[in-house]
C-alpha positions in Angstrom: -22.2 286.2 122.8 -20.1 287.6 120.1 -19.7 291.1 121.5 -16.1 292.5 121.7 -14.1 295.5 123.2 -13.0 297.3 120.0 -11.7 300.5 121.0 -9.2 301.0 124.6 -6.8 304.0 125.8 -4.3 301.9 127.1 -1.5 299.9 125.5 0.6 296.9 125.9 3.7 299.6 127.1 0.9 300.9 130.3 0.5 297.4 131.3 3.9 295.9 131.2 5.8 298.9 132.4 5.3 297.7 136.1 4.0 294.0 135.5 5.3 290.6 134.9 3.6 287.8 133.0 -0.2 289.1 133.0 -0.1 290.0 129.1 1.2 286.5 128.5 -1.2 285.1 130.6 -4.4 286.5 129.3 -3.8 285.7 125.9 -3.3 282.5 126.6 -6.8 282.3 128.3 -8.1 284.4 126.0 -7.1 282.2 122.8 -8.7 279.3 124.6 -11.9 280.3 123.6 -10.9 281.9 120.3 -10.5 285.4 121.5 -7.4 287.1 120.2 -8.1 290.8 119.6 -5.9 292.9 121.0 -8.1 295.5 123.0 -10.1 292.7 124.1 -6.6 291.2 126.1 -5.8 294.5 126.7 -9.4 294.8 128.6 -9.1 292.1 130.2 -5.5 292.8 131.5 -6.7 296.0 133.1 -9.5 294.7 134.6 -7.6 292.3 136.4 -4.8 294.6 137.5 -7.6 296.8 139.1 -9.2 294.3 141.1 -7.1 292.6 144.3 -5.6 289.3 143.7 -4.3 288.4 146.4 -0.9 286.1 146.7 -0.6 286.7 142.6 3.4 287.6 141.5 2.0 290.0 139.1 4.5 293.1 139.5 7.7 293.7 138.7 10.2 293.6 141.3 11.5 297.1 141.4 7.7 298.0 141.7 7.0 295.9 144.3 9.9 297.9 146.1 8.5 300.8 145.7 5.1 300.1 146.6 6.2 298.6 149.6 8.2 301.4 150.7 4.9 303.8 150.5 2.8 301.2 152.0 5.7 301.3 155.0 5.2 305.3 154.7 1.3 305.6 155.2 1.8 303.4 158.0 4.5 305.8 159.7 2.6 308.8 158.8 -0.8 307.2 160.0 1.3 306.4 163.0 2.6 310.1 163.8 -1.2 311.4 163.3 -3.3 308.8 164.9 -1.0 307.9 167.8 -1.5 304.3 166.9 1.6 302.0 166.5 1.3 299.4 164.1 4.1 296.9 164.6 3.1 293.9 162.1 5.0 293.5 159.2 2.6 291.5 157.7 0.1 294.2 157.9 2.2 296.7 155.8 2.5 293.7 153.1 -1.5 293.2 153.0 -2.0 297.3 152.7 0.7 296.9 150.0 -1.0 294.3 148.0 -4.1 296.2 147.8 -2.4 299.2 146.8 -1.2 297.7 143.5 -4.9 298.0 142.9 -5.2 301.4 143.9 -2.1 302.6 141.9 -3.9 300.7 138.5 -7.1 302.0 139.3 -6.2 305.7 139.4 -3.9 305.0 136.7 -6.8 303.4 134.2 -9.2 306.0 135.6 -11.1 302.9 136.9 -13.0 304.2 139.9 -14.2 301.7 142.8 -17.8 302.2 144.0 -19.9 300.5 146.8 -22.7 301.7 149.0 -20.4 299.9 151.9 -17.9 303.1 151.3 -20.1 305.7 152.1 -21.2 303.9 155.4 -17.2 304.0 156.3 -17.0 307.6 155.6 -19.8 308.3 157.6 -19.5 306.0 160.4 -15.6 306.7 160.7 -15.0 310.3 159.4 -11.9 311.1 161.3 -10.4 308.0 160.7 -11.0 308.7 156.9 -9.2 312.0 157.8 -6.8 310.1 158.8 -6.0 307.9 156.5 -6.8 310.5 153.4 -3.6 312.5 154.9 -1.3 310.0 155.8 -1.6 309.0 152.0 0.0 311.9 150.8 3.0 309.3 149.6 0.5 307.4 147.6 -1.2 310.9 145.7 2.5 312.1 145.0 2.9 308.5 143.1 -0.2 308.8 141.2 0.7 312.0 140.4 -3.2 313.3 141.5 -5.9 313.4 144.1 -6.6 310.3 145.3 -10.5 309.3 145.1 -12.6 309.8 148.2 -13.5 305.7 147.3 -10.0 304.8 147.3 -9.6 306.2 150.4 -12.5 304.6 152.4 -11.0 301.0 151.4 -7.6 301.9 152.4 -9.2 303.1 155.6 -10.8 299.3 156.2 -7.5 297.9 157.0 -6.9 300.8 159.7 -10.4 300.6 160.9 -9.5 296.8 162.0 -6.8 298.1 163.9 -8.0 300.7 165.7 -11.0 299.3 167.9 -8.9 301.0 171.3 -11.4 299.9 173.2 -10.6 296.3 172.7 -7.4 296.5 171.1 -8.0 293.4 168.3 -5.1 294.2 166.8 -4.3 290.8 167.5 -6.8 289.3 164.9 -4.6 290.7 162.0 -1.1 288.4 163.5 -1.4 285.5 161.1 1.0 283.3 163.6 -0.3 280.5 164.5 -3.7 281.6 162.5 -5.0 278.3 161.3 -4.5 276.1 164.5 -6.2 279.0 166.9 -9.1 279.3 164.6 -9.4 275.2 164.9 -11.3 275.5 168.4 -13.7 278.5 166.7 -17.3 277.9 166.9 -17.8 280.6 163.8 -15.3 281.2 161.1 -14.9 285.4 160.0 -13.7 285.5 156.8 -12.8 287.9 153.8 -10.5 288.0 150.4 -7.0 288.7 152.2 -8.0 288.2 156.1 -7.1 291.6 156.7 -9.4 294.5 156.5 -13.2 293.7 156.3 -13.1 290.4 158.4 -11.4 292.2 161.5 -13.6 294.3 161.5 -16.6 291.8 161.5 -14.7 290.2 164.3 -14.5 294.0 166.3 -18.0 293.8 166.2 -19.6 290.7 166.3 -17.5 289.0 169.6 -18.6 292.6 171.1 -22.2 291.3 170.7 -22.2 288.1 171.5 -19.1 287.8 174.2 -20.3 283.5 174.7 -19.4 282.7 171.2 -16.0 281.9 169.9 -15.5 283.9 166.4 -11.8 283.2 165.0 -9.8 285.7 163.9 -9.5 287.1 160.6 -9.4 284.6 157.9 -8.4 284.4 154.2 -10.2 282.7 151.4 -7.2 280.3 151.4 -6.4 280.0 155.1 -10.6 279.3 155.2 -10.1 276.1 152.4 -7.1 274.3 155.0 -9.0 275.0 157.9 -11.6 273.1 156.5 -9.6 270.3 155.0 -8.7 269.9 159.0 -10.9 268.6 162.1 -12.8 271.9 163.8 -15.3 272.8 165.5 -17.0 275.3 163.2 -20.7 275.3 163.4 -21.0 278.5 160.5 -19.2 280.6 158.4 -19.5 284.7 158.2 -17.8 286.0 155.3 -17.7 289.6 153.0 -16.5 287.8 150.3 -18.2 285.6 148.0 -17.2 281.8 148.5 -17.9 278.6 146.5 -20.4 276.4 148.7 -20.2 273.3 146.9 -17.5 272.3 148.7 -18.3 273.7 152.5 -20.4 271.4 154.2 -20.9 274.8 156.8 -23.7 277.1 156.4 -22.8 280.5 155.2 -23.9 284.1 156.0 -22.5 286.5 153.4 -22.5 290.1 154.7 -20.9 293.5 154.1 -17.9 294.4 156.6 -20.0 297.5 157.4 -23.0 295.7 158.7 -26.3 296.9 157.9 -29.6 296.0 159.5 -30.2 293.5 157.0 -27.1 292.1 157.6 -27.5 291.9 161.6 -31.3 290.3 161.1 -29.3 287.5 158.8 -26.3 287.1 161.5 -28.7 286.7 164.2 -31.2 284.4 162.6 -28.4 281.9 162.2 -26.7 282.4 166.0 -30.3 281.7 167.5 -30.6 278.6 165.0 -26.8 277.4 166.0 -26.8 278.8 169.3 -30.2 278.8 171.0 -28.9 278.5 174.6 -27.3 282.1 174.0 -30.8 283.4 173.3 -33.2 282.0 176.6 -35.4 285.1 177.8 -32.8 287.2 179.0 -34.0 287.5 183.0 -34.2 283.6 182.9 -30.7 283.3 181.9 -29.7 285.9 184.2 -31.8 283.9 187.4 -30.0 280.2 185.8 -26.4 281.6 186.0 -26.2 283.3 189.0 -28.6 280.0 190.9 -25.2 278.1 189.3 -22.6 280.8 190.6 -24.7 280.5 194.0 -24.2 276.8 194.5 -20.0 276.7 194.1 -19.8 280.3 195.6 -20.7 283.0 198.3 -21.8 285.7 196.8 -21.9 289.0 198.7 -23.9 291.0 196.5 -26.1 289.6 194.0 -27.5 293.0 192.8 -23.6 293.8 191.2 -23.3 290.5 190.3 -26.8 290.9 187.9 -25.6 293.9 186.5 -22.3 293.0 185.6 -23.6 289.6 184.1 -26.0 291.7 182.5 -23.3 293.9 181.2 -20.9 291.2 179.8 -24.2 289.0 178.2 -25.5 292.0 176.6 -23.4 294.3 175.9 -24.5 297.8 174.4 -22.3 300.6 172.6 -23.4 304.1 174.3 -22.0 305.4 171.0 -24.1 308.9 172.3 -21.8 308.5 175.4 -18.9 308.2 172.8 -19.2 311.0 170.8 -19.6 313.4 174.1 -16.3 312.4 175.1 -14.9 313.8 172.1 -13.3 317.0 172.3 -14.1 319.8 170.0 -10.7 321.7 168.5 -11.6 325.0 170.7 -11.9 322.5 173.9 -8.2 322.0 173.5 -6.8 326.0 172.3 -7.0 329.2 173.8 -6.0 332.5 172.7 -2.9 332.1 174.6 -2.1 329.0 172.6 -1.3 330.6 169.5 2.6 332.1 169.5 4.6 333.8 166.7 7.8 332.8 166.9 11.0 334.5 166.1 13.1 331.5 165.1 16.1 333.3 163.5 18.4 332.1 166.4 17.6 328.6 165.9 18.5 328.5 161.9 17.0 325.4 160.2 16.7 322.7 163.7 13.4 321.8 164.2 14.3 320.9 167.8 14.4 323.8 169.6 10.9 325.3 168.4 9.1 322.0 169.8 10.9 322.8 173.0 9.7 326.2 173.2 6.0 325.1 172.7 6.5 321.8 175.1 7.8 325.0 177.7 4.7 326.6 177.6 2.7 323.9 178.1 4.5 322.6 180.9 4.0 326.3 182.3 0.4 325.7 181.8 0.9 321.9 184.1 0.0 320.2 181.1 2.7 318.1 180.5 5.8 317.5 182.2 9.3 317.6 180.5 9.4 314.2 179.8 6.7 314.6 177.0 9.1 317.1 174.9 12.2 314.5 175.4 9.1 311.4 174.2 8.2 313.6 171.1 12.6 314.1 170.3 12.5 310.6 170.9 10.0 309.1 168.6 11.4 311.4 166.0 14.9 310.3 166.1 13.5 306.9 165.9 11.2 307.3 162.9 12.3 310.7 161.0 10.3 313.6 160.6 7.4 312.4 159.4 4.7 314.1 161.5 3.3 316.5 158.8 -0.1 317.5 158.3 0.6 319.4 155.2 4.2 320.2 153.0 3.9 323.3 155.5 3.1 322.3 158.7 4.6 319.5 161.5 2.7 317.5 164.0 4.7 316.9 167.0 3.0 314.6 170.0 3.9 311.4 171.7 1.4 308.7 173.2 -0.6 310.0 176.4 1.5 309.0 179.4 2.9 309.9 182.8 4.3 312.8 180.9 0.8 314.1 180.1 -1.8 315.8 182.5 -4.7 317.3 180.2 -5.2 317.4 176.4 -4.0 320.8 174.7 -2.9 322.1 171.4 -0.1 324.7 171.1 1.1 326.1 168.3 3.8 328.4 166.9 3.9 330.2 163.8 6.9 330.7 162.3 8.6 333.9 160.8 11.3 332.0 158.9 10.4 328.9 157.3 12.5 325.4 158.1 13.4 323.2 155.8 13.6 319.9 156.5 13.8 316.4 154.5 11.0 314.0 154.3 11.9 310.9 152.2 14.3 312.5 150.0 11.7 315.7 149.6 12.3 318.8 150.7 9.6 320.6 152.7 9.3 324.1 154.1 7.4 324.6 157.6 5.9 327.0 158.8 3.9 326.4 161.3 4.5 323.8 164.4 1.6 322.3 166.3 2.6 320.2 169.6 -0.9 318.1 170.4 -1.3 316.9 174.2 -3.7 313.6 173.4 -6.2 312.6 175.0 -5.6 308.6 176.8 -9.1 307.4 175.4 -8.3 309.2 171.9 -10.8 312.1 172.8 -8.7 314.3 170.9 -9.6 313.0 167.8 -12.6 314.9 167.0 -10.6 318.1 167.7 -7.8 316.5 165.1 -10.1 316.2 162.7 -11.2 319.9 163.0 -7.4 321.2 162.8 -7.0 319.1 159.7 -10.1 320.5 158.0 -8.8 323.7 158.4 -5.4 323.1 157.3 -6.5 321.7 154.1 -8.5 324.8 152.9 -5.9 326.3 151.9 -7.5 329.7 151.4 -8.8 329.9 155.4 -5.3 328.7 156.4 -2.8 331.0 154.3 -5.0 333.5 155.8 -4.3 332.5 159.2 -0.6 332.0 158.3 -0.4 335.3 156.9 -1.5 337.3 160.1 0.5 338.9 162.6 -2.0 339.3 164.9 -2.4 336.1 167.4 -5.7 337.5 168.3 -7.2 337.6 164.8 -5.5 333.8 164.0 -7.7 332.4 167.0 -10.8 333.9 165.5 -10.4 333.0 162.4 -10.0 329.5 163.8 -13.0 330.0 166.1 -15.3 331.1 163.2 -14.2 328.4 161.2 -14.8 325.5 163.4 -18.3 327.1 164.6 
């Protein structure tokens, strides 16, 4: 239309400092059409470089390293706060891949926003938590805080993996991807097949346990199942997708489904799948007069409910959030120790053995948990840290564990220890008993709050009085 970028902050040095071949390759589309001003390509360039392409060799090498190396670090971290174990490759790859976007936004100063991200950060706040700290390697690259948007995508691809309750996990294994989804009866699909299509899938095969949903799907895994015999009768996707070429009907949708969304889902199920939506009794009476004929059954009344129960499922998400233990559920005034740790120089060990004592004083754990917690970080380094000052120790709920409780020891000396290459001074130890069901989130949430108001916290840190730390942690989570 003959309008033109004139004026741009960046230069050809910002781009190609960390790419390969994406200067090149816009001017050469850009020329096609008689475009070659210089901030225009420039434009262009960044704009690409802050959206995800996905399966594009766009970075250098020794960048691609790097990235990959925090991407590997958020997911350890992550690991060491959440308690969740993430053992695909793959999904460290994908998380990289979208971080080159995140590094390029917060470099350009290009900020992401969606209604969709303020549904995740109020939907899954502790998650977001989460996620926001085990990032810490990604802020120290960029140099500066990284955007509350930034972090609710990032906290997409975790959110897929964390459904407990089901475990899914399993939808994010790409093995074998293509021939399982083959025998799907609906197709879940999103830009990578990571994030936002898992989490459709957590959902959706929740609601409607009769129907076969595949497991996450990318754009390009979606085109070669396609190109292949299936069984597909529709398509749900986040992303947007070229119909011309689908002979399926598609339902476009956000990966944090809103009302609209679930009136636009389920208008096409009963449309493809009208035996799924009978009157509910009726379908109750049909299946259990067929379970009747080919089987004795000795109580029909369970039989209804559990039928029930499986056909139409509910989330008691009131039920959910009872079970979720506030931070003063899990700490007493008798939890809080100073300790004199001049005798045990700079070893981290021996402090987490004197809090794992007390708590296996108190029959909360056994000494098998201190020996898992040594364990895991032998295995994976130190990288249980809440804050440059203070180190998360806790292993998965097990035979080791007996009730949820948070000790924690406050130390006169700081320790230094090594994180990555960086050098870190603790102060302050906290050994978490979790909870088996993750119950102990709410209360992790709660510590993490006030470790991160730094004011409240130096405070407590400061104090000699064990007495006057609890209140001041009291008041603060009141």
């Amino acid at each position: 239309m003959g309008n033109m970028i004139v004026d741009i902050d960046i230069t050809d040095n910002d781009i190609q400092e960390s790419t390969v071949n994406v200067l090149s390759a816009v001017t050469d589309f850009t020329q096609r059409y008689g475009i070659g001003i210089k901030s225009e390509i420039l434009f262009f360039s960044e704009l690409i470089l802050c959206s995800q392409a996905d399966a594009v060799n766009y970075v250098t090498e020794s960048f691609k390293d790097k990235i990959l190396d925090v991407a590997q670090d958020i997911v350890n971290r992550y690991a060491s706060i959440s308690g969740i174990k993430i053992q695909s490759p793959k999904f460290v790859i994908a998380l990289s891949n979208h971080l080159y976007a995140s590094y390029f936004r917060s470099k350009f100063n290009f900020d992401f926003n969606s209604e969709a991200l303020s549904d995740v950060v109020h939907k899954f706040p502790e998650m977001v938590k989460f996620v926001q700290l085990s990032c810490s390697p990604l802020a120290k690259l960029f140099s500066k805080p990284i955007s509350i948007n930034e972090i609710a995508l990032i906290s997409l691809y975790f959110i897929s993996y964390d459904d407990l309750s089901d475990n899914i996990s399993h939808v994010l294994d790409r093995n074998d991807n293509i021939r399982d989804s083959l025998q799907s009866e609906v197709l879940l699909v999103c830009t990578s097949g990571v994030s936002s299509s898992a989490i459709l899938y957590s959902n959706l095969h929740k609601q409607y346990p009769l129907i076969t949903f595949s497991k996450s799907l990318s754009i390009d895994e979606l085109n070669k199942i396609l190109r292949i015999p299936n069984t597909a009768k529709l398509i749900i996707t986040t992303s947007p997708l070229n119909t011309k070429n689908i002979d399926l009907p598609v339902v476009q949708v956000k990966a944090m489904m809103d009302s609209e969304d679930h009136v636009k889902v389920e208008n096409q199920l009963r449309y493809y799948f009208p035996q799924l939506f009978i009157n509910r009794e009726k379908t109750l009476d049909n299946l259990i007069s067929i379970i009747q004929r080919n089987a004795q059954i000795k109580n029909i009344s369970n039989l209804r409910k559990d039928l029930d129960n499986y056909l139409y499922p509910t989330k008691d998400t009131v039920k959910r959030d009872k079970n979720k233990h506030n931070l003063m559920d899990l700490l007493n005034r008798s939890s809080i120790k100073i300790i004199d740790n001049l005798m045990n120089g700079t070893d981290l060990n021996p402090i987490i053995k004197e809090l794992s004592e007390e708590l296996e004083k108190k029959n909360i754990v056994t000494s098998g948990y201190c020996d898992d917690i040594l364990s895991l970080i032998d295995k994976y380094g130190p990288y249980m840290l809440l804050s440059s000052d203070t180190f998360l120790a806790h292993a998965a709920p097990s035979k080791h564990t007996r009730k949820m409780e948070i000790e924690i020891g406050i130390l006169k000396r700081p320790i230094k220890i090594s994180v990555n290459n960086i050098e870190e001074k603790i102060k302050c130890v906290i050994v978490l008993v979790p909870g088996f069901h993750h119950e102990h989130d709410k209360a992790l949430t709660q510590l993490i709050n006030i470790i991160t108001n730094r004011r409240l916290y130096d405070q407590i840190l400061s104090e000699t009085d064990t007495d006057k730390m609890y209140k001041l942690i009291k008041n603060s989570v009141q």
